[in-house]
Backbone bond lengths (Angstrom), bond angles and torsions (degrees), N, CA, C in turn:
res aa  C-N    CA-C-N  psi(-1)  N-CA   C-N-CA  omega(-1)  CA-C   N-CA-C  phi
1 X - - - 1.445 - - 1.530 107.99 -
2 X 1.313 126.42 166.24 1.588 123.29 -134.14 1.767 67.81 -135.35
3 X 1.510 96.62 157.87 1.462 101.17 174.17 1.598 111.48 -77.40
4 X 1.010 92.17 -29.30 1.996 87.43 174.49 1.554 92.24 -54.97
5 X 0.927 117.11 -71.36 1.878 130.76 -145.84 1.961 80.96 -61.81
6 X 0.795 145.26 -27.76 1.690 127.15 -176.60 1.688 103.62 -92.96
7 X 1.653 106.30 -27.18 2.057 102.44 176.17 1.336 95.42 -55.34
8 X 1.814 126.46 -58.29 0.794 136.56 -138.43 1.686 107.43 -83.99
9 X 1.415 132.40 -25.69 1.028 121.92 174.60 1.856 91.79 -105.48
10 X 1.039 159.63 -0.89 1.328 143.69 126.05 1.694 112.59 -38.28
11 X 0.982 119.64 -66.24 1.695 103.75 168.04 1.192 142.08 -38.80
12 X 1.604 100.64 -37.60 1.484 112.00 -179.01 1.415 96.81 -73.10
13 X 1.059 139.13 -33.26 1.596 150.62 -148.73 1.580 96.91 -90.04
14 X 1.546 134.12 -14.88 1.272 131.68 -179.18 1.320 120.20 -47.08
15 X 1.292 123.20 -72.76 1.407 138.02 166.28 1.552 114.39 -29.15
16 X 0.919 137.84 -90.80 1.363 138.47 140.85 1.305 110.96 20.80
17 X 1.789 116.57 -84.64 1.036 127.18 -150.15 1.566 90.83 -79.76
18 X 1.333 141.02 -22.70 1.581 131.03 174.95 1.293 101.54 -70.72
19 X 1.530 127.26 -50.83 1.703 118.16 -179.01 1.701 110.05 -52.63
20 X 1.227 105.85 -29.94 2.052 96.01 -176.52 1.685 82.76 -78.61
21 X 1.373 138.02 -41.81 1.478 118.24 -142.48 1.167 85.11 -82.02
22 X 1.429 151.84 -13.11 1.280 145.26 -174.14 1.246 122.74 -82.36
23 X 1.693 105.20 -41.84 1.349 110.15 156.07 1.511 140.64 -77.63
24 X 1.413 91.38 4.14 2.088 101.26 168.04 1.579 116.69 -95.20
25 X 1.802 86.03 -25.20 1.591 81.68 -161.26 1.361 102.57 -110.38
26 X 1.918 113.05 3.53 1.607 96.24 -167.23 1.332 140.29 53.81
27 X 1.401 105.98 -7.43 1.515 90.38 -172.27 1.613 100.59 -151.45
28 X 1.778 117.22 120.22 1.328 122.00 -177.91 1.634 135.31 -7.04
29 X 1.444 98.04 -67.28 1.271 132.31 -175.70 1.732 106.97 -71.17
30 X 1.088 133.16 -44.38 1.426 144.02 169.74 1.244 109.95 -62.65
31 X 1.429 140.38 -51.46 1.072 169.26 -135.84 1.844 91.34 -102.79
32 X 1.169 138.26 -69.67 1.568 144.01 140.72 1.206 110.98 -12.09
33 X 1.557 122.77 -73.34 1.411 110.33 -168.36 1.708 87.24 -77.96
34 X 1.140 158.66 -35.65 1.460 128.59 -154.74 1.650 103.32 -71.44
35 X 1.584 102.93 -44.30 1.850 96.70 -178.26 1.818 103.34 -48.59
36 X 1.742 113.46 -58.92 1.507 96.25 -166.42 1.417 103.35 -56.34
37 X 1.546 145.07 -43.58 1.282 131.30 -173.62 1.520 110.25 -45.26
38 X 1.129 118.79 -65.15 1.665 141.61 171.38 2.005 93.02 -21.96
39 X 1.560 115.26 -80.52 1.604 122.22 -177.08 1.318 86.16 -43.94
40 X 1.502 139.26 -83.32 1.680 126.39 -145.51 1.213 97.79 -52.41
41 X 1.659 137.48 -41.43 1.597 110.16 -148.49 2.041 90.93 -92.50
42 X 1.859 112.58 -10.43 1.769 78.48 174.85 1.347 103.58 -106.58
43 X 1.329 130.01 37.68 0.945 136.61 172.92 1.578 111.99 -92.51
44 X 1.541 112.30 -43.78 1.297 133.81 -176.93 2.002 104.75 -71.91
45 X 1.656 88.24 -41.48 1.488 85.17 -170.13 1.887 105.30 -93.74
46 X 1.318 137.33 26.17 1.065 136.76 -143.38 1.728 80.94 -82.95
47 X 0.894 150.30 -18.37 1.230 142.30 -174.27 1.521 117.01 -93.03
48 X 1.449 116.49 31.79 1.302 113.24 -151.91 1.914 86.58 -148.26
49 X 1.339 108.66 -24.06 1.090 96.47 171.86 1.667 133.57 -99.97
50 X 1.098 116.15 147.15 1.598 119.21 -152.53 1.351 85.62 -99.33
51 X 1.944 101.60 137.72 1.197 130.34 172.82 1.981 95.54 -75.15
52 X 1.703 80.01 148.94 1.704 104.83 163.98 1.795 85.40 80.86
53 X 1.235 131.19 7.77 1.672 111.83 160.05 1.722 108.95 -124.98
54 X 0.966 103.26 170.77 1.630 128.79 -136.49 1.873 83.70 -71.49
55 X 1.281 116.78 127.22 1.664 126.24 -151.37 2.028 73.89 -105.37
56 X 1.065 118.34 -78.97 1.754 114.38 174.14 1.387 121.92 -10.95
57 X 1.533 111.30 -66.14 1.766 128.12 163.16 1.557 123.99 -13.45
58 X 2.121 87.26 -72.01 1.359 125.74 160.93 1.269 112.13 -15.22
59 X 1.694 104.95 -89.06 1.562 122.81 -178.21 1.546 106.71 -55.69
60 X 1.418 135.84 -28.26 1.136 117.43 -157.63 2.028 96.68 -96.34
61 X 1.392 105.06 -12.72 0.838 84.31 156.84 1.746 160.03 -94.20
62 X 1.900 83.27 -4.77 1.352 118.10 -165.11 2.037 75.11 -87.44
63 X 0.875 133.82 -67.70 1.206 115.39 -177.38 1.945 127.69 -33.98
64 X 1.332 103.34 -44.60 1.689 114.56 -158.83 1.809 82.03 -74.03
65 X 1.513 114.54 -37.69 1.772 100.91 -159.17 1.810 85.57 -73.09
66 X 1.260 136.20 -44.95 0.933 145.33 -154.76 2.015 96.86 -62.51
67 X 0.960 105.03 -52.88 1.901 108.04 172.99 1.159 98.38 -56.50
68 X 1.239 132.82 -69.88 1.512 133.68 -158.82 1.583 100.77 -52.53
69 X 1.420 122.51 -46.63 1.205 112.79 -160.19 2.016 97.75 -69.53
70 X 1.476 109.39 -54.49 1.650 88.96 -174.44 1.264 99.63 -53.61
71 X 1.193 132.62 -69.82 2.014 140.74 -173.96 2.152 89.18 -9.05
72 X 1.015 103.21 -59.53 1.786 102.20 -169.94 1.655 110.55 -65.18
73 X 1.548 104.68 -49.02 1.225 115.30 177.04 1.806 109.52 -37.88
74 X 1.606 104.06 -59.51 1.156 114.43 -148.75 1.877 96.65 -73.09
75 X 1.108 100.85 -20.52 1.902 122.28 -147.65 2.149 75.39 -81.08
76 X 0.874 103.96 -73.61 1.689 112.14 171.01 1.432 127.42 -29.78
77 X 1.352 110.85 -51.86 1.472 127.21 169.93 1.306 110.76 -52.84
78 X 1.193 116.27 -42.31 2.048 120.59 -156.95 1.882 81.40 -99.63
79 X 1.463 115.77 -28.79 1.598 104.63 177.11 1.768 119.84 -71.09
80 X 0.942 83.10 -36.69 1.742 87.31 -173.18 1.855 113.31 -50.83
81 X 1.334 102.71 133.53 1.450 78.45 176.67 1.440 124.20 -102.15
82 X 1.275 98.09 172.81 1.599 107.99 -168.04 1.871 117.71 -45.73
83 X 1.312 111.37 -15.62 1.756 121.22 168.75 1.265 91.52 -29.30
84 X 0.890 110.98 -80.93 1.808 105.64 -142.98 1.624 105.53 -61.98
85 X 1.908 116.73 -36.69 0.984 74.70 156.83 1.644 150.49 -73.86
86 X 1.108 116.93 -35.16 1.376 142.26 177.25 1.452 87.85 -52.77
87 X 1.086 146.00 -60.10 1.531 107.95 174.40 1.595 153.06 -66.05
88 X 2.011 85.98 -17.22 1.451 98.40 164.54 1.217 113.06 -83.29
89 X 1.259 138.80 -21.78 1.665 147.60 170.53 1.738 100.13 -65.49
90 X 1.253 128.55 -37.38 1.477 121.57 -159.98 1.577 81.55 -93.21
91 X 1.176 125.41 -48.13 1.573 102.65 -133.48 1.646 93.09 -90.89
92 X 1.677 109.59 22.62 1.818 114.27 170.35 1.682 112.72 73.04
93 X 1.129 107.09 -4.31 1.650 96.65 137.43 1.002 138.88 -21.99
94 X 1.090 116.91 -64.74 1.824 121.76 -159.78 2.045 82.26 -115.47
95 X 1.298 111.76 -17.69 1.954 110.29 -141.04 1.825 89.21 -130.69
96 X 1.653 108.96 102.21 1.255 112.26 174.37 1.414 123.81 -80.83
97 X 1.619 119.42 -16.54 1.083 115.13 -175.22 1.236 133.97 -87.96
98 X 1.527 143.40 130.21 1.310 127.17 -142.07 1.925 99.81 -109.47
99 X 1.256 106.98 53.84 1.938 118.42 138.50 1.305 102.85 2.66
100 X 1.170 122.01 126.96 1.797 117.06 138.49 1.676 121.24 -71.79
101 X 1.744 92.18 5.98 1.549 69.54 176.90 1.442 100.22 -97.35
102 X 1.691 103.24 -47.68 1.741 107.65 162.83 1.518 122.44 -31.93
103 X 1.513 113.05 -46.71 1.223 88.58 -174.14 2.097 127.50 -81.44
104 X 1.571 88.58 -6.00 1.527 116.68 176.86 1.477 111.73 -54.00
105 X 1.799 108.20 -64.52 1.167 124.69 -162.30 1.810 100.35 -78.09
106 X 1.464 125.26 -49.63 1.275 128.06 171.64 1.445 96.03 -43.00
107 X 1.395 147.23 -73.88 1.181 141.78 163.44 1.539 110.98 -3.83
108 X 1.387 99.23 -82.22 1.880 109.12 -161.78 1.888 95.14 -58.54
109 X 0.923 115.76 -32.49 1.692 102.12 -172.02 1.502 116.45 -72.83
110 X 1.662 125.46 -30.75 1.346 150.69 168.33 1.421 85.07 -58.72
111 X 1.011 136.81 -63.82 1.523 135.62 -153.28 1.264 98.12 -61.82
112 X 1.709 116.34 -59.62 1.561 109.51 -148.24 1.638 105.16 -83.75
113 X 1.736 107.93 -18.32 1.661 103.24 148.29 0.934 134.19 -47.42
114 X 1.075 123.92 -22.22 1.623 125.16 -158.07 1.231 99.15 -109.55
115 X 1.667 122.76 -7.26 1.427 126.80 178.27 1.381 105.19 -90.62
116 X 1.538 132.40 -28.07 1.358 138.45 -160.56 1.438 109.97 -61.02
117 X 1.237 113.50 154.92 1.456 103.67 -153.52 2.023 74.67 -93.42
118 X 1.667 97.26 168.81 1.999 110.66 -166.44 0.976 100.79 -59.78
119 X 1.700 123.49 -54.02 1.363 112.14 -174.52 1.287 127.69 -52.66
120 X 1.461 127.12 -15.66 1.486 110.20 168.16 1.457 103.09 -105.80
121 X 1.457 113.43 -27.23 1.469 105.22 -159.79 1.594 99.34 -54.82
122 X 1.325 137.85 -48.42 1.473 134.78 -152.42 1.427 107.87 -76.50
123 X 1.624 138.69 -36.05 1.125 150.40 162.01 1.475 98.63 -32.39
124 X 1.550 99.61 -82.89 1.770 132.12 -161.13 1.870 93.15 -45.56
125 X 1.184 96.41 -67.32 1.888 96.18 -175.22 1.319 124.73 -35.11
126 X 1.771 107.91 -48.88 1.158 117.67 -175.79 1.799 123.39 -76.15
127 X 1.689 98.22 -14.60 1.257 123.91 -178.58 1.935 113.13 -68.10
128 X 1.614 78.81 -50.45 2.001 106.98 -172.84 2.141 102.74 -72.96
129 X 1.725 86.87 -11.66 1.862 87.41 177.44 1.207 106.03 -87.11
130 X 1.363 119.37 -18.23 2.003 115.16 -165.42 1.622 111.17 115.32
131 X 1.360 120.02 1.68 1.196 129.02 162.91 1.524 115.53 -34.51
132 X 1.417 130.39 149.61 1.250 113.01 156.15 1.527 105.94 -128.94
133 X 1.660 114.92 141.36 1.053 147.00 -165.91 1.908 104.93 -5.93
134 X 1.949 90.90 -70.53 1.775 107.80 160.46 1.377 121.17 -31.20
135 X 1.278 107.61 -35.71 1.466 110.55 -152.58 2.008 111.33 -106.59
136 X 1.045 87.89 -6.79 1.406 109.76 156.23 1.625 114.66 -83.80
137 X 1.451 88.03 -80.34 1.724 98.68 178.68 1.762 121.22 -16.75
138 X 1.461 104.96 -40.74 1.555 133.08 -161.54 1.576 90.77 -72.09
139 X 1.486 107.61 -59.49 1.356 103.28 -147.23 1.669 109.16 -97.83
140 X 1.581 105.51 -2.11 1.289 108.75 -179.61 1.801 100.13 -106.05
141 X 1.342 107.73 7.56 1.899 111.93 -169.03 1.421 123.91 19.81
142 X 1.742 80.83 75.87 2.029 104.81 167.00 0.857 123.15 -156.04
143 X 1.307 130.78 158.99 1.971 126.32 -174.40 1.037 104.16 -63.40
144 X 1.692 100.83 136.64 1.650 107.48 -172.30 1.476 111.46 -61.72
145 X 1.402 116.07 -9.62 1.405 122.35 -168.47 1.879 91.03 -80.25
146 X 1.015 112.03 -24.03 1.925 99.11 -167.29 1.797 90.65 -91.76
147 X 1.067 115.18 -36.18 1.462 100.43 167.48 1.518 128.04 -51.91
148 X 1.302 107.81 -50.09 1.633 117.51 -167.72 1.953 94.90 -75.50
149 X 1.292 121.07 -4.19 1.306 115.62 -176.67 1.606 85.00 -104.77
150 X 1.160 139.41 -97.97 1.364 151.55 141.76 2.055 92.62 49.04
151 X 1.306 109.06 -81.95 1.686 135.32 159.87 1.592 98.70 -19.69
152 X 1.896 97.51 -80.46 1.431 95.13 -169.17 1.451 126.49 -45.14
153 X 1.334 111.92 -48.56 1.444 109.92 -177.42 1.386 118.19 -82.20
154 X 1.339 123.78 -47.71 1.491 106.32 145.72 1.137 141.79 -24.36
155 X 1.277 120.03 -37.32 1.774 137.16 161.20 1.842 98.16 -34.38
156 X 1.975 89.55 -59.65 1.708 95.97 -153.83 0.935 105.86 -69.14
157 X 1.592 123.82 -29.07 1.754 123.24 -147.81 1.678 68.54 -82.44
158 X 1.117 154.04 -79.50 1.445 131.05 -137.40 0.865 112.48 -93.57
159 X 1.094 139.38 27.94 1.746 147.60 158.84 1.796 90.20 -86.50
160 X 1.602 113.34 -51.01 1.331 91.60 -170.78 1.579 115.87 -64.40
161 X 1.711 103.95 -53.46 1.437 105.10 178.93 1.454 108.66 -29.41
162 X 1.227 111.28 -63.71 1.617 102.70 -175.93 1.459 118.80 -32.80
163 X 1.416 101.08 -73.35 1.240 97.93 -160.95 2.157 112.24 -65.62
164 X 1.024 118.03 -26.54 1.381 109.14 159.35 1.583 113.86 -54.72
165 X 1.091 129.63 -46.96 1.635 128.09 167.45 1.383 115.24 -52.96
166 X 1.138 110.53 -32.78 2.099 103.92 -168.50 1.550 72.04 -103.67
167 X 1.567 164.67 45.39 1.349 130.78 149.02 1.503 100.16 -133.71
């Protein structure tokens, strides 16, 4: 298929593809940016799709993975807990002024790191630096799946320590 012949049945496919984005996302404005996300990624991938199958399908599916993925993104964001920030805020990152309470609580969180038992602490640290999941996995040589678990509970064990230390 010729790039005209995919603009041209991608256009026709607009309408359509705003009534599904309307009904995933409920909401006008969401529903807008998911169709243009939806055009950039089969636009990018237009070479990926096989002639003589259903070009509608295609898009509707490059759309539904395309919801799911922010839907997780977003589902993650509001999950994560506030640690990481509260440690980039304490430890004067983002927060220049040196508080006794800042410098108290930056204290107690250094501490109860340094208590975490290795197996999470080295994951979690490298995680709370900007690591990504892969990029751990690689350099610590383990399934990314024992990392991203490794993280999780590490998350909890020092959420609790904490909060038994500040109470």
């Amino acid at each position: 298929m010729t790039a005209e012949q995919f603009n041209h049945r991608l256009l026709g496919l607009q309408q359509k593809m705003f009534s599904y984005a309307l009904t995933l996302t409920a909401n006008e404005e969401d529903a807008h940016d998911l169709v243009q996300e939806t055009n950039f990624r089969a636009l990018s991938s237009r070479e990926k799709f096989v002639m003589n199958t259903n070009f509608s399908a295609w898009m509707h599916t490059i759309m539904r993975n395309s919801f799911i993925n922010n839907y997780r993104r977003k589902y993650k964001m509001r999950q994560a807990p506030m640690l990481v920030d509260e440690v980039n805020y304490l430890s004067n990152k983002y927060y220049t002024d040196d508080t006794p309470d800042v410098i108290h609580y930056t204290g107690e969180i250094h501490s109860q790191m340094n208590k975490l038992e290795g197996e999470f602490k080295q994951p979690l640290t490298m995680h709370m630096e900007g690591y990504k999941y892969k990029e751990i996995a690689e350099q610590l040589d383990m399934p990314i799946g024992t990392v991203k678990s490794r993280i999780f509970f590490g998350r909890k064990k020092l959420q609790k320590m904490i909060e038994l230390a500040i109470d």
